[in-house]
C-alpha positions in Angstrom: 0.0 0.0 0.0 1.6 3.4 -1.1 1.4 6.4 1.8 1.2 9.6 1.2 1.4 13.1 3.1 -1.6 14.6 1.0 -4.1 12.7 -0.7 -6.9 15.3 -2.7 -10.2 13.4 -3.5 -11.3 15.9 -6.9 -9.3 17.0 -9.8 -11.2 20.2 -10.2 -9.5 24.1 -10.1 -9.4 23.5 -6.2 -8.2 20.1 -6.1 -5.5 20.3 -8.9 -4.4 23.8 -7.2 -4.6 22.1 -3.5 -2.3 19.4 -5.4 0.1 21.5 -7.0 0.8 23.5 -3.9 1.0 20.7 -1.7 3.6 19.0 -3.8 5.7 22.7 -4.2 5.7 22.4 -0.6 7.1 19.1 -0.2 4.6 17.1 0.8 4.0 13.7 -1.5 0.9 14.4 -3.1 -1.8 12.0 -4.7 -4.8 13.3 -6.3 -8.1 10.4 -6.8 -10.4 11.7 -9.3 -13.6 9.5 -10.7 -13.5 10.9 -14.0 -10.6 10.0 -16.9 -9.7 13.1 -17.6 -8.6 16.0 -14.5 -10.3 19.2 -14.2 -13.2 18.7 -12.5 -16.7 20.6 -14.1 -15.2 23.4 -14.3 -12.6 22.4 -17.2 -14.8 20.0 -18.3 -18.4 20.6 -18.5 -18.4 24.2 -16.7 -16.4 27.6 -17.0 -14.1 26.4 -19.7 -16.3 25.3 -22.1 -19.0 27.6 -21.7 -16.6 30.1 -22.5 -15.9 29.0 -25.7 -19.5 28.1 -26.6 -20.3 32.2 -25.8 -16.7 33.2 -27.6 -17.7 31.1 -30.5 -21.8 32.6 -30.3 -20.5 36.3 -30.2 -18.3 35.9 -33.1 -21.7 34.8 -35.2 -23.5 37.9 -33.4 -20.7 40.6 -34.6 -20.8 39.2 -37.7 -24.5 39.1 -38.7 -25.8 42.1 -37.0 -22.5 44.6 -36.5 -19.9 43.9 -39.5 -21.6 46.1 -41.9 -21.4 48.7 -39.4 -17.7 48.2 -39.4 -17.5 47.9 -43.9 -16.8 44.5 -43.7 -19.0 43.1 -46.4 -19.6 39.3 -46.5 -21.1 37.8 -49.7 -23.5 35.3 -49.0 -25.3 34.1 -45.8 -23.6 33.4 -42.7 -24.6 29.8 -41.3 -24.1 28.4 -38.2 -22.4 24.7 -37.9 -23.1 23.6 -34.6 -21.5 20.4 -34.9 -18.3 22.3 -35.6 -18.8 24.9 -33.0 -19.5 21.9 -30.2 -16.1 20.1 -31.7 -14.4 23.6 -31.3 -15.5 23.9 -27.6 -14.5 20.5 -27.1 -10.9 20.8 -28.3 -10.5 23.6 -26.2 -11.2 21.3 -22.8 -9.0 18.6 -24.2 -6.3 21.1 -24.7 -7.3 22.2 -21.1 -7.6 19.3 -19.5 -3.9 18.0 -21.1 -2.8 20.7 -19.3 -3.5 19.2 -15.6 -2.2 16.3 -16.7 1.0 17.6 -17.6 1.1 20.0 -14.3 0.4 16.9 -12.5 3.6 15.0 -13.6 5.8 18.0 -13.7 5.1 17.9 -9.5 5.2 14.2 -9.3 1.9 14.0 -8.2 0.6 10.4 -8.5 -2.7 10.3 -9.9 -5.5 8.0 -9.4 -8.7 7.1 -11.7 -11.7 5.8 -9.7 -14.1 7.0 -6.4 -12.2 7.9 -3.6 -13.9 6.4 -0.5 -12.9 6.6 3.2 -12.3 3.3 5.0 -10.8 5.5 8.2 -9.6 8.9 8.6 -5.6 7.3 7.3 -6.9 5.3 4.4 -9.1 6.1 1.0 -10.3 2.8 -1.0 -10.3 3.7 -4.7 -12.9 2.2 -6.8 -12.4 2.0 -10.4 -10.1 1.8 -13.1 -6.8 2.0 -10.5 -8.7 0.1 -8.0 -7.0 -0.4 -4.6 -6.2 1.5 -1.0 -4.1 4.0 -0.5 -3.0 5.3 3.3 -2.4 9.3 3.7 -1.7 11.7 6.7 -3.9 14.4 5.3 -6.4 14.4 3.2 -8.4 17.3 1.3 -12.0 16.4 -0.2 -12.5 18.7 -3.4 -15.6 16.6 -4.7 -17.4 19.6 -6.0 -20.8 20.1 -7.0 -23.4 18.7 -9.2 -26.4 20.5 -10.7 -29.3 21.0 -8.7 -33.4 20.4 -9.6 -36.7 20.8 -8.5 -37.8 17.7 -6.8 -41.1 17.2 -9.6 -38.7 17.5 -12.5 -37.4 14.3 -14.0 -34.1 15.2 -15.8 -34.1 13.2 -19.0 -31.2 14.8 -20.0 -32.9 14.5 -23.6 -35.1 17.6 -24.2 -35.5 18.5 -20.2 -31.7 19.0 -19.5 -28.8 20.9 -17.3 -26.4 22.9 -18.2 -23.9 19.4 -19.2 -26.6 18.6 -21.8 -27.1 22.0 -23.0 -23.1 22.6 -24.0 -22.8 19.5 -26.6 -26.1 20.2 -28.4 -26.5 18.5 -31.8 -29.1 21.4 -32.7 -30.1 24.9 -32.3 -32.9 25.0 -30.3 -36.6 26.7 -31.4 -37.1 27.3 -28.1 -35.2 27.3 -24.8 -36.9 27.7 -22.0 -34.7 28.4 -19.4 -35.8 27.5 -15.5 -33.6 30.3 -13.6 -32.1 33.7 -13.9 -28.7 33.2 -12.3 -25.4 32.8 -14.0 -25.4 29.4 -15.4 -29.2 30.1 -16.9 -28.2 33.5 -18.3 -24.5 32.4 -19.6 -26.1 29.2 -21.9 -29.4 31.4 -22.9 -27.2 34.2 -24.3 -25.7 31.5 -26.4 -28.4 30.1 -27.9 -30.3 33.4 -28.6 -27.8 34.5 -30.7 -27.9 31.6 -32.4 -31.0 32.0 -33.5 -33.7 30.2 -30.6 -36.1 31.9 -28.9 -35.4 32.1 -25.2 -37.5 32.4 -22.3 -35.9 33.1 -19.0 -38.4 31.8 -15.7 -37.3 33.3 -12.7 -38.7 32.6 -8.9 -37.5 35.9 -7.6 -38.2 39.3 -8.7 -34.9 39.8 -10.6 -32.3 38.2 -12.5 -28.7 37.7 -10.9 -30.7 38.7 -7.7 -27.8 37.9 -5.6 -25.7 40.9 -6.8 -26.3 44.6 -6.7 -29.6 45.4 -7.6 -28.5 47.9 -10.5 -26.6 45.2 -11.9 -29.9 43.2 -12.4 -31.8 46.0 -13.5 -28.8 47.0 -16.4 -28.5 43.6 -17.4 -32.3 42.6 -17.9 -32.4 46.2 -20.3 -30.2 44.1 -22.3 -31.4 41.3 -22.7 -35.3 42.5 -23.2 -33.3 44.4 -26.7 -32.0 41.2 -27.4 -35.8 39.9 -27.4 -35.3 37.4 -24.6 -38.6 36.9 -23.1 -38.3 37.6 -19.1 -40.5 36.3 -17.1 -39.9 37.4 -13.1 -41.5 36.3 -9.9 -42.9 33.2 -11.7 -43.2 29.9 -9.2 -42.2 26.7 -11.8 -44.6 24.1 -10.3 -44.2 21.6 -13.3 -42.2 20.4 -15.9 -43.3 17.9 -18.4 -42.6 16.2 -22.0 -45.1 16.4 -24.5 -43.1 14.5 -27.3 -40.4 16.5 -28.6 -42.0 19.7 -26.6 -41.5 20.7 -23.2 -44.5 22.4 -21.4 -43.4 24.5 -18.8 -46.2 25.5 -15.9 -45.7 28.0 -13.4 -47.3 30.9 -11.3 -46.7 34.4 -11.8 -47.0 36.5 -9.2 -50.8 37.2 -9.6 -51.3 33.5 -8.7 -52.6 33.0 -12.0 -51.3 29.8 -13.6 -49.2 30.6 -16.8 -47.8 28.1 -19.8 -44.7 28.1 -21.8 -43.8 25.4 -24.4 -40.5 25.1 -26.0 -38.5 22.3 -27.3 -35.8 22.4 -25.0 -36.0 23.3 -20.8 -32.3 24.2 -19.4 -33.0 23.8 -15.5 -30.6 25.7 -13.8 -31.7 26.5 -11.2 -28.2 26.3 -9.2 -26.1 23.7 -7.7 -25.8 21.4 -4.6 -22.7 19.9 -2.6 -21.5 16.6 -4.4 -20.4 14.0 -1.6 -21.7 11.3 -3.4 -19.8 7.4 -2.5 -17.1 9.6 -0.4 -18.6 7.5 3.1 -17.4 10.6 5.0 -19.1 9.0 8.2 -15.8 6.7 8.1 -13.5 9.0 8.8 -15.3 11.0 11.4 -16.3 14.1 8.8 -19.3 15.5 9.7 -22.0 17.1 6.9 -24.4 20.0 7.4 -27.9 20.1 6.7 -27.3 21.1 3.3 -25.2 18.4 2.8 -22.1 20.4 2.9 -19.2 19.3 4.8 -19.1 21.3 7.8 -15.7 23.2 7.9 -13.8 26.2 10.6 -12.0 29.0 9.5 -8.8 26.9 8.6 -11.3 24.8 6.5 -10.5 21.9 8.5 -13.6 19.6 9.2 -15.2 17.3 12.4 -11.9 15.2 11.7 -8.5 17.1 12.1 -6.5 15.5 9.5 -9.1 15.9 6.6 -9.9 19.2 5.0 -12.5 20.5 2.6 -12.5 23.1 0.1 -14.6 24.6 -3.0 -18.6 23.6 -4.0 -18.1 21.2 -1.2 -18.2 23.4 1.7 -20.2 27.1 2.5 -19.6 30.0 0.5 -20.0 30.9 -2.8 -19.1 28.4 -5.8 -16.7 29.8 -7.8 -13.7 27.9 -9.4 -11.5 30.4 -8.2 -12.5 30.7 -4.5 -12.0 26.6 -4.5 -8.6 27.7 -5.9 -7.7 29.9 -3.1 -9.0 27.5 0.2 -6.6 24.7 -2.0 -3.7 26.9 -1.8 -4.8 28.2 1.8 -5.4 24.1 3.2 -1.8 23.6 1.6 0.2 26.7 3.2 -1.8 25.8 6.5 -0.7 21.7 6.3 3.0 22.8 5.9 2.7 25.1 8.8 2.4 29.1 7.4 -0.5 31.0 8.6 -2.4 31.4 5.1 -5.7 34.1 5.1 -8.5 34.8 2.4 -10.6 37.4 2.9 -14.1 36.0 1.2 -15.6 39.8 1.0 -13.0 40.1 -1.5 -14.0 37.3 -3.7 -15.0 38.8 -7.0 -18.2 37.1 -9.0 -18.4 37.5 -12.9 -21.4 36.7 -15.1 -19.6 35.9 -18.5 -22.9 37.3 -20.4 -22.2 40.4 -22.9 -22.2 42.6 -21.4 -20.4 40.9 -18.7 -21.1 41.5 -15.0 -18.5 41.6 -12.1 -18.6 43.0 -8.6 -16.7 43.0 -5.6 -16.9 43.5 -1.6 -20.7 44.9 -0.3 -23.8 45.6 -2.5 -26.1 48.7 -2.0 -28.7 46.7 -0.2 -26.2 44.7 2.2 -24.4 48.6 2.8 -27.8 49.5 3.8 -28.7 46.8 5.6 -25.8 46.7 8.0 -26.5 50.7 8.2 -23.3 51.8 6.7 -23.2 55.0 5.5 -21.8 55.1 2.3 -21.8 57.3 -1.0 -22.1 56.1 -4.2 -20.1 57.1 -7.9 -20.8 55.5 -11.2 -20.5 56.1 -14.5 -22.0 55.3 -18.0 -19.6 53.2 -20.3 -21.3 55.0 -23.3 -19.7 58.4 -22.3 -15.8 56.6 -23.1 -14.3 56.6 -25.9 -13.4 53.3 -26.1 -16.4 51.6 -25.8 -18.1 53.6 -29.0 -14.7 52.9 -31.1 -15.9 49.5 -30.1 -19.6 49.9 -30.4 -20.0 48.4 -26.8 -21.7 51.0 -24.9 -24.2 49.5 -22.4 -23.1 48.9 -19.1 -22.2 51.4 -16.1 -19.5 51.2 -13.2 -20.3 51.8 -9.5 -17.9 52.6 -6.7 -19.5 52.5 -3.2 -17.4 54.0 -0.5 -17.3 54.5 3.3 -19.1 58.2 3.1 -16.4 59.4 6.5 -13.5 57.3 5.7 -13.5 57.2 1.7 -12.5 53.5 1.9 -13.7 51.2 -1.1 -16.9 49.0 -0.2 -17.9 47.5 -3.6 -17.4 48.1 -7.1 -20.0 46.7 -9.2 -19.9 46.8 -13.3 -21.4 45.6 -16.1 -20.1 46.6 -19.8 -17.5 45.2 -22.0 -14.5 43.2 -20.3 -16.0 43.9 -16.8 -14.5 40.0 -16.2 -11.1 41.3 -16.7 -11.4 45.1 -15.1 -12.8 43.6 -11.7 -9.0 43.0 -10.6 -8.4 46.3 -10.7 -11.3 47.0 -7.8 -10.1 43.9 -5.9 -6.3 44.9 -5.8 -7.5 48.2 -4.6 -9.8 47.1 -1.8 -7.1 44.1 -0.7 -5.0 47.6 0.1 -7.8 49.3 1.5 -7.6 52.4 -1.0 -10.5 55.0 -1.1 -12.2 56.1 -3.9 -9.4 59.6 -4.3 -6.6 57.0 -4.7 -8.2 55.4 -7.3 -9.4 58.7 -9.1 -5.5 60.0 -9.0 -4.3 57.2 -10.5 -3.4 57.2 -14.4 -5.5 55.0 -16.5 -4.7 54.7 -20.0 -6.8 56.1 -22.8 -8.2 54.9 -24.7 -9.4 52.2 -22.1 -12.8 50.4 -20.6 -10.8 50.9 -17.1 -11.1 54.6 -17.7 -14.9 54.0 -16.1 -13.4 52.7 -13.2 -11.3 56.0 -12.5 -14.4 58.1 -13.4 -16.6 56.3 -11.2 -14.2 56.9 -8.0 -14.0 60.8 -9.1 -17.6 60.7 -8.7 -18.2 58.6 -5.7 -15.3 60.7 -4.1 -16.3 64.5 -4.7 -18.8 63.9 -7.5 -16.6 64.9 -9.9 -16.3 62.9 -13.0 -14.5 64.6 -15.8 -16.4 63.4 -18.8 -20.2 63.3 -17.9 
């Protein structure tokens, strides 16, 4: 039986990193993952190729309904090949995936195929393709997540699917209904209406993204009513069946009154729930919440002292990246340094287009914990940039303390709002106010130039160029 000093039950963007930086550290490192290929959803049926599905449906946008605006003339139709744009996305996880695998032997980490299960709190039993036990000193559960449903919707993963069936399509859709107006709903909609399907988005609460700021919401459904989505808010889904190759979709609005939708295709995302699946965490002493989390402290430790959990699997928001950080944080803490994230300063993205980011406290959690603050934003339509680029929807919004100045939250929404969010995090990780920010250069001409413009006007209300 092999021993190890770290043993990571997941392959995905928290275990791989947990993996990587144990093995940096010194420790002998052995990762257990049930699929063949590393990655975990993310790389493999989540962020990665959901990218590429909305890079590939954006290209088709520009150039049916924005190239002649730019004199780029193209004879002929332009016709989608979905089978070619699915292969596309596809290569793009393989070529991702690879990658693990090659970061996995450059740190001699041994990796195992097959379902990690405790048999104690020293020794995992892998079931699978490299069946056998394994002992280890530490371990760190990185099992992930799993889409959630409703609990009167049969999945049939045919023509009522989740957001795995809904990237490897063999068709455009008519129309896709789509059960929830969070990311995952909004991301995989956007796709397929600019492909050509009708979508209809069915939310339970009274907005869309309704866990971010407000405004956000507000900017983002604008959009998407132009784009001739069909919203539907504060609607209770109470039923979901197959009529043949229809789906009919009942629900209440918030009248009461029973309304019907009927598409060929129903994308149920209506979130996701803690996978713990065959892991027989009552074996090693790990307790589970409620929820059916795995009940963690601050150092992410859990009910057993030598086994860790990080990521989807624990509380908190699921984001690859925040499982990326506790894997790095479990790691430093195993070999003894005193590792810290600071969750407030967590940024969220919503890869629509316009995309939406945001960092630290909304307006209505600023208000809620009666904080006095002042806000600053700014239109993207009044830069430069963004009309050379045609992308003018979209705002930025700087919240600061209204004594102190200090940063509180940035929230955005326009063009490359994924990659300007750094900015606002490096910024608050310092604790800079709003001034420091507004004195700073930013390039012209640039989409960050919002971001400097905002803090001028949540600091003195003194944008230059509004």
């Amino acid at each position: 039986m092999k021993s190890y000093d770290v043993a990571v039950i997941g392959s995905g963007p928290g275990g791989y990193v947990a993996a990587i930086r144990c093995a940096q550290l010194g420790m002998k490192t052995a990762i257990i993952e049930k699929y063949s290929t590393l990655g975990g959803t993310c790389l493999n049926v989540g962020c990665i190729p959901s990218k590429a599905l909305l890079d590939s449906s954006h290209h088709y946008e520009h150039a049916v309904k924005h190239f002649e605006d730019h004199g780029i003339e193209i004879p002929g139709d332009v016709k989608v090949n979905i089978e070619k744009m699915i292969a596309r996305k596809q290569a793009v996880v393989d070529q991702t995936t690879s990658g693990i695998d090659f970061l996995m032997k450059k740190n001699k980490i041994d990796v195992y195929e097959g379902v990690g299960s405790f048999k104690d709190a020293t020794h995992i039993i892998i079931d699978g393709k490299d069946a056998g036990e394994i002992e280890a000193k530490n371990t760190i559960i990185a099992t992930g997540s799993k889409p959630s449903s409703l609990p009167f919707i049969t999945l049939d993963k045919e023509r009522i699917i989740t957001s795995t069936e809904a990237l490897k399509l063999k068709e455009i859709p008519k129309h896709m209904i789509v059960i929830g107006g969070g990311v995952i709903g909004l991301e995989l909609g956007q796709v397929y209406r600019r492909l050509g399907s009708e979508v209809t988005i069915v939310e339970y609460m009274d907005r869309i993204i309704p866990t971010m700021d407000a405004g956000l919401s507000k900017e983002l459904n604008k959009v998407f009513k132009k784009a001739k989505f069909k919203m539907n808010m504060s609607h209770k889904v109470k039923s979901v069946e197959r009529d043949g190759d229809e789906v009919v979709v009942k629900a209440d609005n918030k009248k009461g009154e029973e309304v019907e939708f009927r598409g060929d295709y129903c994308l149920v995302s209506v979130g996701r729930r803690p996978y713990t699946d065959g892991l027989n965490a009552e074996a090693a002493g790990v307790k589970l919440t409620d929820r059916g989390q795995i009940e963690v402290n601050d150092h992410l430790q859990t009910s057993a002292s030598n086994i860790y959990a990080i990521g989807d699997v624990v509380k908190g928001a699921m984001l690859a990246h925040k499982a990326s950080e506790e894997g790095v944080l479990v790691a430093e803490t195993l070999a003894g340094q005193k590792p810290h994230i600071n969750y407030n300063l967590i940024p969220g993205v919503v890869y629509t287009w316009p995309e939406v980011a945001a960092v630290g406290k909304t307006e209505e959690e600023l208000k809620e914990a009666g904080i006095e603050y002042k806000s600053g934003q700014f239109p993207m339509r009044a830069l430069g940039r963004s009309r050379a680029s045609m992308d003018i929807d979209g705002f930025v919004k700087v919240l600061a303390d209204k004594n102190t100045d200090e940063i509180l939250g940035v929230h955005m929404i326009g063009a490359r709002a994924a990659d300007m969010i750094a900015e606002a995090v490096v910024a608050m990780e310092y604790r800079a106010s709003a001034e420091d920010i507004s004195r700073m250069s930013h390039a012209h001409p640039t989409f960050t130039e919002a971001i400097k413009e905002a803090a001028l006007a949540a600091t003195d209300d003194i944008a230059l160029h509004i």
